[in-house]
C-alpha positions in Angstrom: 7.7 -3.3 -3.0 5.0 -1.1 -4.7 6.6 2.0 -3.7 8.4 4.4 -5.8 11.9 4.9 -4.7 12.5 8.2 -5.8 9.7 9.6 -2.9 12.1 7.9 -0.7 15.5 9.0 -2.0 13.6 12.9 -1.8 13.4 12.0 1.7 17.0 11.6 1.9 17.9 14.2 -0.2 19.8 12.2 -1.8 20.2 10.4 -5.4 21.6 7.2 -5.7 24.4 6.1 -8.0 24.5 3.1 -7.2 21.0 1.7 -7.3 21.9 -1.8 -6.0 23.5 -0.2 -2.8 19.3 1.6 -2.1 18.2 -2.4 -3.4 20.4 -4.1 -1.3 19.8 -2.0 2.1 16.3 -2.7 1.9 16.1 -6.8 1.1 15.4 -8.3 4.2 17.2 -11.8 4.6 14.1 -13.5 4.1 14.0 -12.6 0.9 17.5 -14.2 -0.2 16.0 -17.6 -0.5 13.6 -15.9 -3.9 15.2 -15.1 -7.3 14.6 -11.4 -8.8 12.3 -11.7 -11.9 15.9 -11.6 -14.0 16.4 -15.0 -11.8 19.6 -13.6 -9.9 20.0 -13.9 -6.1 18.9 -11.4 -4.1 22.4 -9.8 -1.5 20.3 -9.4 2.3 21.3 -5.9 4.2 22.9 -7.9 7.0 26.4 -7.0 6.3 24.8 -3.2 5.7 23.7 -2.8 8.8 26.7 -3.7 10.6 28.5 -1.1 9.2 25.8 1.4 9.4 25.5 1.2 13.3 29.2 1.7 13.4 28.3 4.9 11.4 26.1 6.4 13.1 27.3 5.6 16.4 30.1 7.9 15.1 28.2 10.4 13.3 25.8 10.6 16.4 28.8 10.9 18.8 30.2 13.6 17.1 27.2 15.6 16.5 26.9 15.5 20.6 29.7 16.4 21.5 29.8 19.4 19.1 26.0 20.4 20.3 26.7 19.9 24.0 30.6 20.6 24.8 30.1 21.0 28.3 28.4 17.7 28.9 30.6 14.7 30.8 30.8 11.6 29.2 28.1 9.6 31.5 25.1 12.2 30.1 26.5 12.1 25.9 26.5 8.3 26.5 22.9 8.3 27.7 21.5 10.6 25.0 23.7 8.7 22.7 22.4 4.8 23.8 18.3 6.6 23.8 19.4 8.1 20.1 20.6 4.5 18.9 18.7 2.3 20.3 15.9 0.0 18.6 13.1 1.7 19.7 13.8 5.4 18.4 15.5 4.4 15.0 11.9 2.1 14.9 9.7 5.7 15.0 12.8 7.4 12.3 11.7 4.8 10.2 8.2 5.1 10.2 8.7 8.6 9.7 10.3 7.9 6.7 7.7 5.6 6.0 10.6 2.6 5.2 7.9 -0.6 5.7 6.4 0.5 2.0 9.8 0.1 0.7 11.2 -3.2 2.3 12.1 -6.5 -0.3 10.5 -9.2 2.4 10.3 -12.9 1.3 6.6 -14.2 1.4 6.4 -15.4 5.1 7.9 -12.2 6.1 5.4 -10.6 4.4 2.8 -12.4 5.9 3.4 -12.2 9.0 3.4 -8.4 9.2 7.3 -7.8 8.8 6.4 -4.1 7.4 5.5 -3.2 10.4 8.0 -5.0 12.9 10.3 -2.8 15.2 13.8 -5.1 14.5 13.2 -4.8 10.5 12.9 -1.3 9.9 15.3 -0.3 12.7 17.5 -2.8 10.9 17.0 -1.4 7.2 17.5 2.0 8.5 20.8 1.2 9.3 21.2 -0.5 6.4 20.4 2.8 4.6 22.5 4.8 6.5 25.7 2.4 5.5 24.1 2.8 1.8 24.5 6.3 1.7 27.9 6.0 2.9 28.9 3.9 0.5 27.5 6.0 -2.5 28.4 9.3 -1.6 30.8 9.6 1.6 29.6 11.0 5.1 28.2 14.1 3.5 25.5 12.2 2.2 25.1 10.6 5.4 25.3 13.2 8.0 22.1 15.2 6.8 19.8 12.3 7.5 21.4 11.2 10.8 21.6 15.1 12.2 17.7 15.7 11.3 16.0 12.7 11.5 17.6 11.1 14.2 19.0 13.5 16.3 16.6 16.4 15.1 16.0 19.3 17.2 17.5 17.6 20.8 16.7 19.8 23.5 19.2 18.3 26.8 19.7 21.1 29.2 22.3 22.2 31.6 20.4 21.2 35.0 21.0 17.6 34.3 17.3 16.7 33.3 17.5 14.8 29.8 14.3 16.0 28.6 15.3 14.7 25.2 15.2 10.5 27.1 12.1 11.5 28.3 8.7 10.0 27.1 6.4 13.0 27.9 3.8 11.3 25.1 4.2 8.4 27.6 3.8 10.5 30.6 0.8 12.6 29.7 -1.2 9.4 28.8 -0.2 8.5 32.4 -1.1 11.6 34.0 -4.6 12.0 31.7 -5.4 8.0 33.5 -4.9 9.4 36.7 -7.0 12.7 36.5 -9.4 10.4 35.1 -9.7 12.1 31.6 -9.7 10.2 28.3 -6.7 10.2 26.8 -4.4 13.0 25.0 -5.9 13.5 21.5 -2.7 14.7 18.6 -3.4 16.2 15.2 -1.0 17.5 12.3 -1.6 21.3 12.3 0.7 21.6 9.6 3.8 20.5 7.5 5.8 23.1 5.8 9.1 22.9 3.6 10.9 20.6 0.7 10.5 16.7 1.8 13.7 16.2 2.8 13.6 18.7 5.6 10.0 19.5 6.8 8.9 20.9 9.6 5.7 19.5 11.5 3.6 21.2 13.5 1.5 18.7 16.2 -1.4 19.7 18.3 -2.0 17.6 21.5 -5.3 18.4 23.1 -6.2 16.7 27.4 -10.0 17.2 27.5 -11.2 20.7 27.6 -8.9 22.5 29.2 -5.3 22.0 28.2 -4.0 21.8 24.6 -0.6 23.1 23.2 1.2 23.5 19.4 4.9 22.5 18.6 6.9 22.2 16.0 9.6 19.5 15.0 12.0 18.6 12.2 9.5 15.1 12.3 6.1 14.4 13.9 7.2 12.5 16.4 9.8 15.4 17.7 6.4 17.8 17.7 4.0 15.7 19.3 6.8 15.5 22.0 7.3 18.9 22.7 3.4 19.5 22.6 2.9 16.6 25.4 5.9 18.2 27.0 4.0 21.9 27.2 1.0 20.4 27.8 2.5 18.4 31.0 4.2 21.8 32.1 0.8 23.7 32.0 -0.5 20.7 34.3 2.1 21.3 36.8 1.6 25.2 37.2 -1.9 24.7 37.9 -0.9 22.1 40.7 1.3 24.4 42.1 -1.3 27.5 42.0 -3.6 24.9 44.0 -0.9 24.1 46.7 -0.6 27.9 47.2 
């Protein structure tokens, strides 16, 4: 691990006590089998992350029901399962840029384990159980409400535009117009590190582009594809008429 921790506990806005709680959430169980250079045994964030899904399964459950008191049970558990899941915490973590700061053993290393889906989605929840641990859920709930949840847009007409892949969709849609595919670009980032906004530009050949903003790049490039996707669909529509 070549990366300073302190970038990464600005990130969190948050400064350990504890330093072996930050250590331990981000040794991978590969790396148990090595010794630390002061020849001790390296604790794996196994046991972390099973109490940091419990957490922010919680913290998540909460937050939705506060942001959406109207909603039944069947939508809050989809938007919940799409804000847990694997594949989302994977692109929170990248945001955060967790790989750089992961303790892998050698083959781990190796084989790429910076980069794989299961060990950062794993160490994130490692670190959310961490932060519990060192500080309480105050020190938990800021990263969880903007970096996980974010900005969650989940309207009243029952569409869950916030489970919705428009980045997915528009690459679809520029395939089947025949037009190469979407083109994104950081416009700008403003604000401290801990909460940043991001503005994303998403550009479909010559004609259609759009600017959003997002509490993290991947929220923005969203919202962009999202516009973008809606400006397609007028012009369909003015064709039909």
């Amino acid at each position: 691990m070549n990366a300073d921790l302190a970038v990464l506990e600005q990130a969190l806005g948050h400064t350990f006590r504890n330093r072996e709680l930050l250590f331990r959430a981000l040794t991978h169980k590969s790396r148990i089998y090595e010794k630390s250079p002061e020849g001790d045994v390296l604790a794996d964030n196994e046991q972390l992350e099973f109490l940091g899904d419990s957490i922010l399964g919680f913290v998540v459950s909460e937050s939705l029901v506060r942001r959406f008191p109207s909603f039944p049970e069947g939508r809050l558990s989809k938007l919940k399962a799409h804000l847990v899941s694997a594949a989302w915490l994977y692109e929170v973590a990248q945001e955060l840029h967790l790989g750089e700061y992961l303790l892998l053993g050698r083959g781990e290393e190796m084989s790429g384990g910076r980069e794989k889906r299961a060990l950062l989605s794993d160490a994130l929840e490692a670190l959310i159980a961490a932060l519990y641990l060192d500080a309480g859920l105050d020190a938990v709930r800021p990263l969880i409400e903007d970096r996980v949840i974010g900005d969650l847009q989940a309207p009243e007409d029952g569409f869950d535009s916030a489970v919705t892949d428009h980045k997915s969709a528009l690459q679809e849609t520029a395939q089947a117009l025949k037009l190469p595919p979407p083109r994104y670009a950081i416009v700008s980032e403003e604000g401290p590190e801990h909460a940043k906004l991001f503005t994303v530009e998403v550009r479909l050949g010559k004609d259609w582009s759009s600017q959003a903003q997002g509490m993290s790049k991947k929220a923005a490039g969203q919202k962009a594809a999202q516009q973008v996707l809606h400006q397609l669909a007028q012009e369909n529509n003015h064709s039909k008429q």
